[in-house]
C-alpha positions in Angstrom: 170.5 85.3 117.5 172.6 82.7 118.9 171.2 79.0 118.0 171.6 78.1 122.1 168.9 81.0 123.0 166.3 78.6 121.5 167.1 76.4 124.9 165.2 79.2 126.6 163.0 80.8 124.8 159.3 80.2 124.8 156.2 81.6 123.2 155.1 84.9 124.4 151.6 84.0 123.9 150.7 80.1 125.0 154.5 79.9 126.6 154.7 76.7 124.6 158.8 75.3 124.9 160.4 74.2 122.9 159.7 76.0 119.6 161.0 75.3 116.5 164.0 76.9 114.2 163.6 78.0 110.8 167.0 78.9 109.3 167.0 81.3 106.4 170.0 83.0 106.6 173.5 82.2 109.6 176.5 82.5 110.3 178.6 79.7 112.2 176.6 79.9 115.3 174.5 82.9 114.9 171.2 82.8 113.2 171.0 86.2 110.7 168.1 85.6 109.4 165.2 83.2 109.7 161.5 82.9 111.8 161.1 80.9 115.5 157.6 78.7 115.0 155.5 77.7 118.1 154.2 74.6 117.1 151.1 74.7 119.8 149.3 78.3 119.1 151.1 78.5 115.4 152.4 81.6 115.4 155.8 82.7 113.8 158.3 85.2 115.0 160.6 86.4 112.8 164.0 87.2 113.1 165.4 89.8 111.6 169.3 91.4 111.7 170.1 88.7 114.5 167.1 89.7 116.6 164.2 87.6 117.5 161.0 89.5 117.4 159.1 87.7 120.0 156.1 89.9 120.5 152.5 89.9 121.0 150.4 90.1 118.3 149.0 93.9 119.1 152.4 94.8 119.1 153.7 93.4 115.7 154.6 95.2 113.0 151.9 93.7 110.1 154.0 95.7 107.6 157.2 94.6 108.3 155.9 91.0 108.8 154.2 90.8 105.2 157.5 92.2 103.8 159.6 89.6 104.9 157.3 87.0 104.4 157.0 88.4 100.8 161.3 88.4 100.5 161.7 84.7 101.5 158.7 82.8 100.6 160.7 80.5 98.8 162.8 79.8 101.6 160.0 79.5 104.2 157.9 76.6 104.8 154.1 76.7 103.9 153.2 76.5 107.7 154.7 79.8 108.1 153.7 81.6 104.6 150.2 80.7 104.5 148.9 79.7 108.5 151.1 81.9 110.2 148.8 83.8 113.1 147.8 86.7 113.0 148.7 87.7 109.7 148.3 84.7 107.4 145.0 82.9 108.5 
């Protein structure tokens, strides 16, 4: 994901803008690895292989989610590891 497509984006859910960057893993201007936090409904998107995975939560992949939550716990803040909706109440 390109750091300037955070300009843009806002939350699918409460359409909160802007939302805030968690860096994990990048390369010069493109963001590899990381999670995309809407500080208003606190919900965390991931993003995963360069992709942001921006979708509702009936639609998210729990497994997938808890996996890469469980990979980089050390590098993810506590807002995202431990209050992160919907998994992580």
């Amino acid at each position: 994901m390109k750091k300037n497509l955070l300009d843009i984006l806002a939350c699918p859910m409460c359409k909160n803008h802007p939302l805030e960057l968690i860096e994990i893993k990048s390369k010069n201007d493109e963001i590899q690895e990381g999670a995309i936090y809407c500080t208003s409904c606190k919900r965390h998107f991931l993003i995963i292989e360069e992709i942001p995975v921006m979708l509702p939560d009936e639609l998210r992949d729990k497994k997938q989610e808890d996996e890469f939550l469980k990979k980089n716990k050390d590098l993810l803040p506590e807002k995202i590891i431990n209050q992160g909706k919907p998994w992580h109440l």
